[in-house]
C-alpha positions in Angstrom: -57.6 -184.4 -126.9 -58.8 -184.0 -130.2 -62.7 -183.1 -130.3 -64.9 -183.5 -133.1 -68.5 -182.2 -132.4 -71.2 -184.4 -134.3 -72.3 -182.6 -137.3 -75.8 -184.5 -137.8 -76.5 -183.8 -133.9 -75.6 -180.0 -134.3 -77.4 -179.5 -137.6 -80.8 -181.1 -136.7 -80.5 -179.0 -133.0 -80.3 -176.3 -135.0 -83.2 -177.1 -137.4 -85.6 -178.1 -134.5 -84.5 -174.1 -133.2 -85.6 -172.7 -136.6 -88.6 -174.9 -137.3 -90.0 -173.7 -133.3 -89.0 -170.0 -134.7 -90.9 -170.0 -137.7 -93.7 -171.9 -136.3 -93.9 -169.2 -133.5 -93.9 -166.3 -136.0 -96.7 -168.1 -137.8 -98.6 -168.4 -135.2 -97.9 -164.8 -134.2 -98.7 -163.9 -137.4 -101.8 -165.8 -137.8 -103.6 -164.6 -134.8 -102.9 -161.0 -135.1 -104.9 -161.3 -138.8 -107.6 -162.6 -137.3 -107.8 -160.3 -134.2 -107.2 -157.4 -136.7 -109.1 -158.1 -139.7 -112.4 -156.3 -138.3 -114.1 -153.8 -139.9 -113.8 -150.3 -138.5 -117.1 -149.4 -138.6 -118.5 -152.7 -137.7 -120.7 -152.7 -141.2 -119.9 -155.3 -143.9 -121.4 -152.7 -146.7 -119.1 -150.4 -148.3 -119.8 -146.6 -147.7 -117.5 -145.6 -150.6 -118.4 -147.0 -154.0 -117.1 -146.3 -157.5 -120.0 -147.1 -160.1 -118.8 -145.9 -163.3 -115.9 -144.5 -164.8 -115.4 -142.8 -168.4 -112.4 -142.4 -170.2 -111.9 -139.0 -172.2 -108.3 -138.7 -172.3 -104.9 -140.0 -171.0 -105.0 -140.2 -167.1 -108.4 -138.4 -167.2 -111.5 -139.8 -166.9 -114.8 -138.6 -165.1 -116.0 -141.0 -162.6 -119.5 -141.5 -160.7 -119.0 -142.4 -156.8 -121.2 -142.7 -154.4 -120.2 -141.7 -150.8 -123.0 -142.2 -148.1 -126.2 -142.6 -150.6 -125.0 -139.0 -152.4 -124.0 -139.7 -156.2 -121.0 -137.6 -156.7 -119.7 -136.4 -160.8 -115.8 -136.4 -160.3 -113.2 -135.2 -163.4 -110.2 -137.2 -162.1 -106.8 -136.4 -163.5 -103.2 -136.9 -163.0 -102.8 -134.3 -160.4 -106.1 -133.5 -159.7 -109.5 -134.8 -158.4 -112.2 -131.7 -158.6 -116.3 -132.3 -157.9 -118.4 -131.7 -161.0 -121.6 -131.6 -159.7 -123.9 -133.9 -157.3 -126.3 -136.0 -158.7 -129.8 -135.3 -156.6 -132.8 -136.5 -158.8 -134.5 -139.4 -157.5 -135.4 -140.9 -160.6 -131.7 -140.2 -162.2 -130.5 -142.5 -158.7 -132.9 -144.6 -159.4 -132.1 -145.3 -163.0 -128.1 -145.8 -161.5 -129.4 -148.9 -159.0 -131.7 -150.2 -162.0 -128.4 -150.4 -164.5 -126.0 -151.9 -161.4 -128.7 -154.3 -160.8 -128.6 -155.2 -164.0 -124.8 -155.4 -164.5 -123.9 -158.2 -162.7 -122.3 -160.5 -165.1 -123.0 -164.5 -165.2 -120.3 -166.6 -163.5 -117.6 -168.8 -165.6 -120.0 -171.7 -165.3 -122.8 -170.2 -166.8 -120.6 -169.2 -169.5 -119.1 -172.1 -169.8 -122.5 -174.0 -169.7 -123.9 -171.6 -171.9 -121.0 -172.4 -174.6 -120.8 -175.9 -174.3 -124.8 -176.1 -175.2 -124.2 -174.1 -178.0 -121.3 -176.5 -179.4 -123.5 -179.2 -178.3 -126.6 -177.9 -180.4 -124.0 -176.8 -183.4 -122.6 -180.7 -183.5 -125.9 -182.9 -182.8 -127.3 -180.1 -186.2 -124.3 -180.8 -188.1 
């Protein structure tokens, strides 16, 4: 009694095993990101936020964060972060939301609208 087993049967038994695997470990997987991707603290606004940040060295720089509504001066370095001073004065946090405001840079269409007028206005002078 010689027995040869079906190699086609065996092989797709055994892909129709892995493909119910992987499709139950992404479905595990997709699930538990979207039971766990809430926010802690319930609030889509970020209570840490890094506004500006100033080179004046290698790996140092000085860097304005706000935490909570406070404007905090930090001197970052490679082994160090130390508090330089809190920035109080309403008008200077003022003058900080004015310049973020302000900041906001156009979106790749309006730059590219913005160039393609230009070559537009440049070839119909020409």
């Amino acid at each position: 009694m010689n027995y040869h087993p079906d190699l086609i049967s065996t092989a797709l038994k055994m892909l129709a095993a892995l493909a119910v695997i992987l499709g139950g470990l992404l479905f595990v997987f997709y699930f538990s990101k979207r039971i766990f991707k809430r926010d802690v603290g319930g609030s889509k606004e970020k209570l840490i936020r890094v506004l500006a940040n100033s080179y004046i060295g290698v790996k140092k720089n000085i860097s304005l964060v706000e935490v909570a509504g406070i404007v905090l001066v930090l001197g970052v370095t490679n082994d160090n972060i130390s508090l330089l001073t809190k920035i109080e004065k309403k008008e200077i946090l003022d003058k900080f939301k004015r310049l973020e405001g302000e900041k906001t840079s156009p979106s790749f269409s309006d730059q590219l609208h913005e160039l393609s007028s230009r070559f537009r206005r440049h070839r119909n002078e020409g």
